[in-house]
C-alpha positions in Angstrom: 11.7 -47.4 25.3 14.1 -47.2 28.2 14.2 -44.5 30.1 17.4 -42.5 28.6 15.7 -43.0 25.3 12.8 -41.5 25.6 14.8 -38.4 28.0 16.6 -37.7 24.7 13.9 -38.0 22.7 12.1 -35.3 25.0 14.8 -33.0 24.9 15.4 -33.0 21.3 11.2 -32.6 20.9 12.1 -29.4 23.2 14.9 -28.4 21.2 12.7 -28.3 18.1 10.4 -26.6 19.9 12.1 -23.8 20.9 14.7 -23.2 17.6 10.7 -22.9 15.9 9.6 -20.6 18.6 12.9 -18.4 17.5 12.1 -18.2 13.8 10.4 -14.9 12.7 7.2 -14.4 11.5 5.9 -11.9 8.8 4.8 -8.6 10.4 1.4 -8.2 10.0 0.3 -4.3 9.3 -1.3 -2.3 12.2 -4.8 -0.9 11.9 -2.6 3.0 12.3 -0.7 1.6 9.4 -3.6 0.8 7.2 -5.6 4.0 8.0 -2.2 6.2 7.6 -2.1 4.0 3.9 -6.0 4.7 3.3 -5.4 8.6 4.0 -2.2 8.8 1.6 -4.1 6.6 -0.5 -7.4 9.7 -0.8 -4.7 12.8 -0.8 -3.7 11.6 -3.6 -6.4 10.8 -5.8 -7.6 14.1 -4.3 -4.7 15.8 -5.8 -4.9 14.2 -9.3 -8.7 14.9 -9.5 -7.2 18.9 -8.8 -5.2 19.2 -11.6 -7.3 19.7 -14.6 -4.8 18.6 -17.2 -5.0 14.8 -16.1 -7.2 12.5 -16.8 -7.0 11.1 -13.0 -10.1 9.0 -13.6 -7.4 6.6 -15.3 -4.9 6.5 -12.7 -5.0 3.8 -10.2 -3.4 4.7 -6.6 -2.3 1.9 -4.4 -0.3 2.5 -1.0 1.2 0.6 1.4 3.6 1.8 4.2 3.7 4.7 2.3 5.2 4.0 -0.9 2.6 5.4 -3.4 1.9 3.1 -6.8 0.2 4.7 -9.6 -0.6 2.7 -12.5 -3.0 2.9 -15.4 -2.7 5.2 -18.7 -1.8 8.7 -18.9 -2.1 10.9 -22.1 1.5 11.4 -22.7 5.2 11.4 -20.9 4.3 14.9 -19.7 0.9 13.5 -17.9 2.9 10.7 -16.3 5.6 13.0 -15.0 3.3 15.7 -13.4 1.2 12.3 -12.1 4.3 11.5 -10.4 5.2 14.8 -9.2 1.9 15.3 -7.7 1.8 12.1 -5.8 5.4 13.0 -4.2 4.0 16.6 -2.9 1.7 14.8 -0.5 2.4 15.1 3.0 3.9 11.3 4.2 3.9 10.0 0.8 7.7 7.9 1.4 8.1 7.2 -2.5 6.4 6.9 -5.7 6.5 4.0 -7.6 4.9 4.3 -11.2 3.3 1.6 -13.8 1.4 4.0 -16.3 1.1 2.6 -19.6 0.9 5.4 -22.6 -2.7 5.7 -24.3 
């Protein structure tokens, strides 16, 4: 390889380099994050186990950067709604996102 040659090939090896370097890379969740997720994640269930007309032992609650999923069964339309409305009265709870099947 003459010299040139193998200057260009350097510089293009840098250019690749550095246009990867630039790409982004998928945010990885904090340990504040996960432990904020963890305590939503308890208040929650905590408040279903409260309410004596559920049966919360059925409901599944999943969080994640605040967004509350409850999935599972629920007695009726009524259940599923006060489910719902429950999970959105807890403090830092962003949304409510809900997968309940009817039993």
């Amino acid at each position: 390889m003459t010299g040139v040659a193998r200057a260009l090939s350097c510089g293009a090896a840098l250019m690749v380099a550095l246009a990867a370097g630039c790409t982004s890379t998928p945010r990885v969740d904090s340990r504040g994050e996960y432990v904020d997720d963890t305590k939503l994640t308890a208040q929650v269930k905590a408040a279903l186990l409260n309410e004596p007309t559920l049966k919360s032992d059925e409901i599944k609650v999943e969080t994640y950067r605040g967004v509350v999923r409850l999935s599972g069964f629920v007695g009726s339309t009524a259940d599923e709604d006060r489910a719902v409305a429950i999970a959105r009265g807890v403090a830092g709870v962003k949304s409510v996102r809900y997968d309940t099947r009817l039993r």
